[in-house]
Each structure stands twice: as structure tokens, then as C-alpha cells.
N, C-alpha and C positions, 0 to 999 in steps of 0.2 A: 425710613425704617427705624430710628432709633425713637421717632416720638412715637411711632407705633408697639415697638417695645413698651417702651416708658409707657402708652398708656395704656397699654395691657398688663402691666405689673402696678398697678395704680389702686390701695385700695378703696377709694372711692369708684373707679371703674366696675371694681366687682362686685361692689354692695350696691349700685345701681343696676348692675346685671342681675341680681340676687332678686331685687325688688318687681324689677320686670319679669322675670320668670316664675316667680310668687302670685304675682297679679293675672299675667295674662294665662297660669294653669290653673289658678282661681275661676278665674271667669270663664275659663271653655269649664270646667266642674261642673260649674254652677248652672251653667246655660245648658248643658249636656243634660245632666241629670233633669230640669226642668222639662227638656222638649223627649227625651227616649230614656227616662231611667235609669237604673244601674249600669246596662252599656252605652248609655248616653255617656254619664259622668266620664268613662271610662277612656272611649273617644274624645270627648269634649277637652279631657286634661293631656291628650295626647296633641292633640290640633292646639292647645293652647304652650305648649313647650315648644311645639315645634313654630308658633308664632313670634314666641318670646325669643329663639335663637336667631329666625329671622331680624326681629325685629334690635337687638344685642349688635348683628355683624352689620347691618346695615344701616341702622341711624346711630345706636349709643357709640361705639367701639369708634365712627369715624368724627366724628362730635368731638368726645373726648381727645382724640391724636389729635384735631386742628387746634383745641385748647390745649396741649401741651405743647406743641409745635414751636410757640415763641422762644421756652426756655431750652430747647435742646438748641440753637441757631445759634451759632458761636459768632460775634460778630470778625473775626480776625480772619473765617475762613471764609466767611463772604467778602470780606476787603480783599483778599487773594483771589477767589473769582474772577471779580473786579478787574484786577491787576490780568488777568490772563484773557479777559474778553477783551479788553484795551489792546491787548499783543499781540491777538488773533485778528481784532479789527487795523493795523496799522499795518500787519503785512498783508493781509488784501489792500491794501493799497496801493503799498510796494511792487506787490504782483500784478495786481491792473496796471499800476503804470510803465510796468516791464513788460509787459503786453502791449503797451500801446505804441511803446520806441521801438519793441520789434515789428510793431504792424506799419508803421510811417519810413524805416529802414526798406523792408521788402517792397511796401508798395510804392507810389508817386512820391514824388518827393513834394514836401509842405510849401505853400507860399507865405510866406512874409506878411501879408499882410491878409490873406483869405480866411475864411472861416477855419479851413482845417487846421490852421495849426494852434486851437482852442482843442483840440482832441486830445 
């Protein structure tokens, strides 16, 4: 969320929105007015805004946050991450294997030298 922030307050982000929205209401204009005239144009620059918003949320806007993405990544709070996926994977451990003493407790008891007591 915060490269998304950042790349929505980016002015580079909005003058490339600016340009796309320029262009693509250009071109429905221009195409408009060629193929129906006056309400060609009229339509054409309407279909060409609404391509360019399309076209804005869907390629430029996520483009832009994956190219901002590296600087907002703090690297101390993914080493903390880290640090808790470690902690989270060693007490599943702890817990399988207190599962396992209570499951060899209740049931048969293990032999010595048999496969089960690899469990």
C-alpha cells in the first residue's frame, strides 16, 4: 500500500497519465470525427477518456508501484519477518513432535530396534 501511495503521488506518474489521456482522447477525436462527424468527435473523445482511465488503473498505475516497490522495502523489517517465520517454523516442530510422544504414549509402546521408533 505505501508503494502504491508513493506511486500515486509520483510526478512522473501523472504526467505520464496526463500524456495517455492526451493521446488516447486524441485519437478517439480524431478517429470519431473521421468515421461520424461532429458527434463522432464527440463520442470518439468520450471512448478515448474512458480508454485512457482504463488504460491509467490497469497498466501505468501498477507498472509504476512495482518500480517504486524496491525503495519503500525497508530492509530491517523484512529481517524481522525473517526472524518470525523462523519462530513460527520451529514451534511446528516443537508441536509435531509433542504430537508424536503423545501419540507413542497412548498407543503401543515402540520397539527398540523396529521401524516405529524412527516416528
Amino acid at each position: 500500500m505505501r508503494a502504491l501511495n508513493r506511486a500515486i503521488r509520483a510526478p512522473l506518474t501523472g504526467l505520464m497519465g496526463a500524456a495517455v489521456f492526451a493521446l488516447c482522447a486524441g485519437v478517439g477525436a480524431t478517429e470519431g470525427r473521421a468515421l461520424f462527424g461532429r458527434t463522432g468527435a464527440v463520442l470518439g473523445t468520450v471512448a478515448g477518456a474512458a480508454a485512457a482511465i482504463l488504460c491509467f488503473f490497469k497498466l501505468l498505475l501498477p507498472w509504476r508501484t512495482r518500480a517504486v516497490l524496491p525503495s519503500v522495502l525497508d530492509p530491517a523489517q523484512l529481517s524481522a519477518l525473517d526472524h518470525v517465520r523462523r519462530a513460527d517454523e520451529s514451534l511446528q516442530r516443537i508441536a509435531e513432535t509433542y504430537e508424536r510422544q503423545e501419540r507413542g504414549a497412548v498407543g503401543t509402546a515402540k520397539k527398540p530396534r523396529g521401524p516405529e521408533r524412527l516416528r
